[in-house]
N, C-alpha and C positions, 0 to 999 in steps of 0.2 A: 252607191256612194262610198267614199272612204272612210273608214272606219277613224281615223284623226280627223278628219271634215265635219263627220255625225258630232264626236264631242266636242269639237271646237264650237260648232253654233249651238249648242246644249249648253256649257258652258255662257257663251254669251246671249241667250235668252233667260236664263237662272240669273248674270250678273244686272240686264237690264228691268229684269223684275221686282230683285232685289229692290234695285234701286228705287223706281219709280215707286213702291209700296212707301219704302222709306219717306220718299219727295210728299206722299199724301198726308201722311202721320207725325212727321218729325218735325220741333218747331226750335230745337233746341232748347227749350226750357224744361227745367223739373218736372218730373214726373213722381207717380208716387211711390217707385222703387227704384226710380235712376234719378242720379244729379245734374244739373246742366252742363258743369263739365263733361259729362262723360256724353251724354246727349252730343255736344258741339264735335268734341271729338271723332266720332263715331259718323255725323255727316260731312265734316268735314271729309274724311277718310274717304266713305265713297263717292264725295264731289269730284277729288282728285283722281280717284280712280276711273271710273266712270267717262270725265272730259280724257283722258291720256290714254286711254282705249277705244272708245267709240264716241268719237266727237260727233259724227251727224246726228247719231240718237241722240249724246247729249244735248244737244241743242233742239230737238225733236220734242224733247221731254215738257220744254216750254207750252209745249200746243196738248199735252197729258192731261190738265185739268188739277196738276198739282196742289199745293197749296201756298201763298203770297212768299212764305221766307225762301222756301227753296229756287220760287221764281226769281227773286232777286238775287240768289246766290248765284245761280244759273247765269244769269247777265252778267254781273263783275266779273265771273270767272272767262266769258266770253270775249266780253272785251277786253282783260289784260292778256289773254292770250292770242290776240289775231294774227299775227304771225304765222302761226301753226294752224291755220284755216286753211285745207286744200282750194284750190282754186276754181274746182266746182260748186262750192257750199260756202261762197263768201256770199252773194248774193242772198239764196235762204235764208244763212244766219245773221245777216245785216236786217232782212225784214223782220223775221222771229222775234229778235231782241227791240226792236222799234215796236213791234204789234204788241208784245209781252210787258214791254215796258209803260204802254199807253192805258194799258187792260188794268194796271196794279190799283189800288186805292191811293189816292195822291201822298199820301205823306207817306207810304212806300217805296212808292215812285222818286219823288225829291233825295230822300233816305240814299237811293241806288246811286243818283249822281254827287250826294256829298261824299260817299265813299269811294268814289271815284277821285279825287281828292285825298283822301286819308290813308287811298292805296296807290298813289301816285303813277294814277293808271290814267293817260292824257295823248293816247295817239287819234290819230284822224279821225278811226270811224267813231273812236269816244265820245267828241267835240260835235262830231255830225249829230249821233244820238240826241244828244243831249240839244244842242241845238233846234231840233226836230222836234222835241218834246217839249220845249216852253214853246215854239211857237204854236202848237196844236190846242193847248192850254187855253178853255172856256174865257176864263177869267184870271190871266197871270197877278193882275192885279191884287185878287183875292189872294192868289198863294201867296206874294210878295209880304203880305202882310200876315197872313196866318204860318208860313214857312218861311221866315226871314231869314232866318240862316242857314238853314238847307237852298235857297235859292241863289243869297248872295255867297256860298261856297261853290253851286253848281257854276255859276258866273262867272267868277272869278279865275277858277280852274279853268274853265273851257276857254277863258277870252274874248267870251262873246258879248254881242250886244242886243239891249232889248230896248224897244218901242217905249217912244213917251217918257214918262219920268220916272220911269222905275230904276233905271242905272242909277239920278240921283238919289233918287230914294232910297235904295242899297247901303252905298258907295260915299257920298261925299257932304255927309254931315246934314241929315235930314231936320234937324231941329231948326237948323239956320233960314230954313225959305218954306215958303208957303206952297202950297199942293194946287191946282187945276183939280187933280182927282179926287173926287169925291172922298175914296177911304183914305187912301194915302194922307188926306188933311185931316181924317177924324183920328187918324191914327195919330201923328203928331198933338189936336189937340189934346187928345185922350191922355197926355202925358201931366196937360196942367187942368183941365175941364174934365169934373168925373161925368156930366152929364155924356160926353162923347165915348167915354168908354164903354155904356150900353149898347150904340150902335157900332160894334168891330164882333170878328169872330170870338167865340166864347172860349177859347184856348188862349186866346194874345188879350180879351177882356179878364179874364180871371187874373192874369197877371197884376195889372193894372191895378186892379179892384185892390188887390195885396196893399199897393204901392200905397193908394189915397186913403187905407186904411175901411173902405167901405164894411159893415157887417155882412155877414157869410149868406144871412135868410134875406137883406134888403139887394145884394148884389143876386142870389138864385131867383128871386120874385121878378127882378126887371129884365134880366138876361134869357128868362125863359122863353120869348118869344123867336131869339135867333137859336138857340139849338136844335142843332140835328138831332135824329134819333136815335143814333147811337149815341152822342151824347146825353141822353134821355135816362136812356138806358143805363149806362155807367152811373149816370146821378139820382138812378134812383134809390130812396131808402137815404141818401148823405143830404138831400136837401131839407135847414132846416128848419118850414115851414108851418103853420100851423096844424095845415093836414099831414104832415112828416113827407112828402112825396112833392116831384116833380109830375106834369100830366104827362102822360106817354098815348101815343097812336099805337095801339096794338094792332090797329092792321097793317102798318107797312112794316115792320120789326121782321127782319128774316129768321127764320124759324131755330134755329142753333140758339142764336141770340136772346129769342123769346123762351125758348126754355131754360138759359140761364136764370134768365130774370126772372122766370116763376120759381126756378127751385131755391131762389134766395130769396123769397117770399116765407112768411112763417107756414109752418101749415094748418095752422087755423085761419088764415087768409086765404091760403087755396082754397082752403073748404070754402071759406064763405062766399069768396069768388069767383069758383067750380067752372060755373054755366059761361061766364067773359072767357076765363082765361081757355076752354075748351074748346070754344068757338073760335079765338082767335087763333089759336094752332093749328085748329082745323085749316083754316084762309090761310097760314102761312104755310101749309105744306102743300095746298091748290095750287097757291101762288108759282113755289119750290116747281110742281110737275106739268105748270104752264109752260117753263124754260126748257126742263125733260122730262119728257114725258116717259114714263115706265109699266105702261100695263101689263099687270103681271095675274098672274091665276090663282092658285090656291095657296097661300102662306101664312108660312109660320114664324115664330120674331122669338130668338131666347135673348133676353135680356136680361143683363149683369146689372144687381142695382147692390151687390157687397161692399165693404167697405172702402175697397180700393177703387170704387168708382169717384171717391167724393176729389180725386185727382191730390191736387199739390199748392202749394202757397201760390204760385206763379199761374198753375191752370185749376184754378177753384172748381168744383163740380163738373169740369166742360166731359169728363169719361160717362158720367152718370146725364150730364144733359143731352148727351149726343145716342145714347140710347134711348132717349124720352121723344125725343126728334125723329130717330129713326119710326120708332111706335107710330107717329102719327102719319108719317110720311110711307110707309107700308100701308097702312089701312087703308089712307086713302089712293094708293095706288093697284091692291088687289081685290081679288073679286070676292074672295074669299078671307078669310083674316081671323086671325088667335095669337095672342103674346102670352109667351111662358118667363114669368121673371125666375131670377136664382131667389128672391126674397118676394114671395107675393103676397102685394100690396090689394088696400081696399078699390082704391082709385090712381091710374097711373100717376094722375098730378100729383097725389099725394106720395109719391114714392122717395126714397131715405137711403142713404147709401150707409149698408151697415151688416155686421155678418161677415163669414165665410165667405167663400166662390164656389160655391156646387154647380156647376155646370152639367151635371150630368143628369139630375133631375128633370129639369125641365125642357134639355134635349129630349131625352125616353120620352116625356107627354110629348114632345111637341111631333116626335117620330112616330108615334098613336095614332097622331090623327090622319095622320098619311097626306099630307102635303106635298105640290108640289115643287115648293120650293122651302129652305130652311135660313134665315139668316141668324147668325150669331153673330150678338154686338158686345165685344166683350175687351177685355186688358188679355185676356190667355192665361192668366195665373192664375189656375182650375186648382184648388187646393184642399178639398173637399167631399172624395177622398184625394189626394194629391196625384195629377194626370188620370183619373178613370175618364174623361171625356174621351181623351185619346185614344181608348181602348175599345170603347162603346163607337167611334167614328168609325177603328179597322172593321170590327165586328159586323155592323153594319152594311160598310161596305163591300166587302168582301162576302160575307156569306147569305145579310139577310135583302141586299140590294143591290147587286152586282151589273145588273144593268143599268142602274143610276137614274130609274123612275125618279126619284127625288132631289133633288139638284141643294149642295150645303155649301153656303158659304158663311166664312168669318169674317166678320168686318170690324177691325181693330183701329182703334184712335189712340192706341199710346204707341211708340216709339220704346223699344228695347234697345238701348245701347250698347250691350254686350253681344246683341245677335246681328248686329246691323238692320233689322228688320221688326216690323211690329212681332210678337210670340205668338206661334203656331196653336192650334189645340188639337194636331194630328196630322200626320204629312200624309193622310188624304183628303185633305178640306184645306182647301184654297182659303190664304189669309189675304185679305187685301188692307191697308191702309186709309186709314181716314182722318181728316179734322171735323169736317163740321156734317152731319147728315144729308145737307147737300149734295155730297160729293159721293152719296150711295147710286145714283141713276150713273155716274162714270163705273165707280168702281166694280158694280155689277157688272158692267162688261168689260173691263179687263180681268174680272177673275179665272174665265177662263186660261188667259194668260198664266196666270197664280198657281193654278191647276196643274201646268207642267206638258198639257196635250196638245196644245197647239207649237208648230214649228218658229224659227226663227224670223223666217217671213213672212208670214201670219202678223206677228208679234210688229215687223217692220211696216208694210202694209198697213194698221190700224193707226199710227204714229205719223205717216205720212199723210194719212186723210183728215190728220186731225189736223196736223197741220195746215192744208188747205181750207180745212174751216176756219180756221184762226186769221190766216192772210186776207181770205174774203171777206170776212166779219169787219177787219180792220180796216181794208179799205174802202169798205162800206162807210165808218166813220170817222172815218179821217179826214182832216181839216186840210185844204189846197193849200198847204205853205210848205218851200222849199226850202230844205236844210241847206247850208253852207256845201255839203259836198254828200253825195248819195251815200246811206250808210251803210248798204250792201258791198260799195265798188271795192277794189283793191286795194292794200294799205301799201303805202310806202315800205319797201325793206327795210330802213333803218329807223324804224316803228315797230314799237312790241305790241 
């Protein structure tokens, strides 16, 4: 093969990797040694690169296993560019961003079409989407009222219409006439009857509750029945009630989320709560590898619990709670199992983000035991002594494991701004990207990717099946209603 052909797809396997690392890890918010400017810049940077190079991948990346903000950026970028859609890959990317878009959590979703609006992005397949997607919608009604002005912006923009009385309800002076529907009227009463404000979603009642002046511990006591569990969650510790807390379902709480919530527990709570809160990690990381399943064989976990794990105003503990996650979500996925923290702790629950970043210690143990896999969950800022992980990696690799009995990866949940990519701890260990430990049964197997040994087509190949899982999935549940016009078909040429 030509020797300009070899580094042009080397090149483009290095820039798609980039990227995708990025797309797991980056959420544009603060970190704890970059700002969110520099953060937004920085993906920005490679959104723009990335779509103006290899558009089929970029839209490919949808079906990656990303994470929620890149997905959305992924879409707006899609659809104010359709124009520049070859005219083999309209179709794909017409389903993509319909499938991508239904998969989001709703008020991501909504999010995606008020900005559609705000970027005065409003050609065909726009309208089609958008269209597509209220109709698919469980309960638009529900959104109408919890997303009332992300819905009546998507509306408006697109000039569409919806069933029933939700247009008035929007649109044309809701106070003035009484509701058929059930919320739609609790909502209207809820303006002058505080009794009706307890039955509406807990986002559009808390408002409310402001309004008629209700107390903070009499409005959390009656409201507790309608919240979700993320809501749960968010409110625990602010409700406040006699016992200071809202109840929480610790078994349905996805396992990211649950270790936030214990590590903002004091730790004499942990303690005294040990045996709940261990058990329920346990069920949410069972949970986690009922979805992916990852049997894996002998491993080992270094775990970064130093100072820079405790994240940023904007991502409170999520670096240190996503190595807590990972912990359990290993355990229960190998056969075998040992975690080597940088700060070891009496009991993982009980662990504290504080110290240095030695990473190199509890690699050495963890390389002892001779495992045969190694994951490191860390930021990369080894500073302790400053890079010797990196050296201990070549080391390693190169003389004392060269045939790669031991398999290392990094699994990194910050976002480096300056390097466009999570920070290495040696350019022989594949660093992959991450938000939540969830996303460890994906990233596991794109690391090889990371690694740098598998080909371009390899790399395309994996992107493409995934996408096929994504489309099947989708139309698996997808609701039988027909958009105004197919959102894959052809755009008009004098449509951006």
């Amino acid at each position: 093969m030509d020797a300009a052909l070899v580094r042009a797809e080397q090149v483009a396997r290095e820039d798609l990797v980039m990227f995708v690392n990025a797309c797991f890890s980056c959420t544009g918010q603060r970190e704890f040694y970059n700002d969110a400017r520099g953060q937004a810049v920085s993906i920005d940077f490679l959104h723009a690169y990335i779509l103006g190079n290899y558009r089929r991948l970029y839209a490919r990346t949808l079906a990656a296993g990303i994470n929620h903000f890149n997905q959305a950026q992924i879409i707006l970028n899609l659809l104010a560019s359709g124009k520049q859609t070859p005219a083999g890959d309209r179709h794909e990317e017409g389903a993509l961003i319909a499938a991508a878009l239904r998969a989001l959590p709703p008020q991501r979703a909504f999010r995606v079409l008020e900005l559609l609006r705000e970027r005065r992005i409003n050609n065909r397949r726009a309208r089609a989407i958008a269209q597509e997607y209220l109709e698919g919608r469980p309960d638009l009604g529900f959104d109408a009222v919890k997303y009332r002005a992300k819905v009546r912006a998507a509306v408006a923009h697109g000039h569409l219409k919806l069933a029933g009385e939700l247009n008035p309800f929007l649109f044309h002076g809701w106070r003035k006439r009484v509701y058929t529907t059930p919320l739609l009227e609790k909502f209207r009463q809820a303006h002058y009857d505080q009794a009706a404000v307890f039955e509406l979603p807990f986002t559009i009642a808390e408002g409310l509750a402001h309004k008629h002046g209700i107390p903070r511990d009499v409005f959390l006591e009656r409201i507790e029945p309608r919240l979700t569990a993320a809501e749960r969650l968010r409110l625990q510790g602010a409700a406040a009630r006699e016992d200071g807390a809202i109840a929480i379902d610790l078994g349905r709480a996805p396992l990211t989320k649950l270790t936030l919530y214990v590590l903002s527990l004091k730790p004499e709570v942990r303690r005294e709560r040990h045996a709940e809160l261990h058990t329920a990690l346990e069920q949410a990381a069972a949970r986690t590898l009922r979805r992916a399943s990852v049997p894996l064989g002998r491993v080992a976990a270094v775990l970064d619990n130093s100072y820079s794990a405790s994240g940023s105003t904007e991502k409170r503990r999520r670096p240190l709670a996503v190595a807590l996650a990972a912990h359990y979500l290993l355990s229960a996925s190998a056969r075998e199992y040992r975690a080597f923290w940088t700060n070891p702790v009496e009991q993982p629950l009980l662990t504290a983000a504080r110290g240095q970043t030695d990473l190199t210690t509890p690699l050495l143990d963890a390389l002892d035991w001779m495992p045969d896999l190694v994951v490191v969950v860390s930021d990369g800022y080894d500073n302790d002594p400053p890079n010797a992980v990196a050296e201990v990696t070549r080391i390693f690799r190169t003389k004392l494991d060269p045939a790669r009995r031991t398999t290392l990866v990094h699994a990194n949940p910050v976002f480096a701004s300056e390097l466009y990519a999570p920070r290495s701890i040696g350019a022989l260990v594949p660093t992959v990207g991450v938000r939540d430990a969830e996303d460890l049964p994906t990233v596991l197997g794109f690391a090889r990717f990371a690694e740098g040994t598998a080909p371009l087509s390899e790399l395309e190949d994996y992107l493409a099946a995934r996408v096929r899982r994504l489309l099947e999935r989708g139309q698996r549940n997808r609701e039988p209603a027909e958009p105004q016009a197919t959102p894959g078909e052809p755009l008009d040429e004098e449509e951006a």
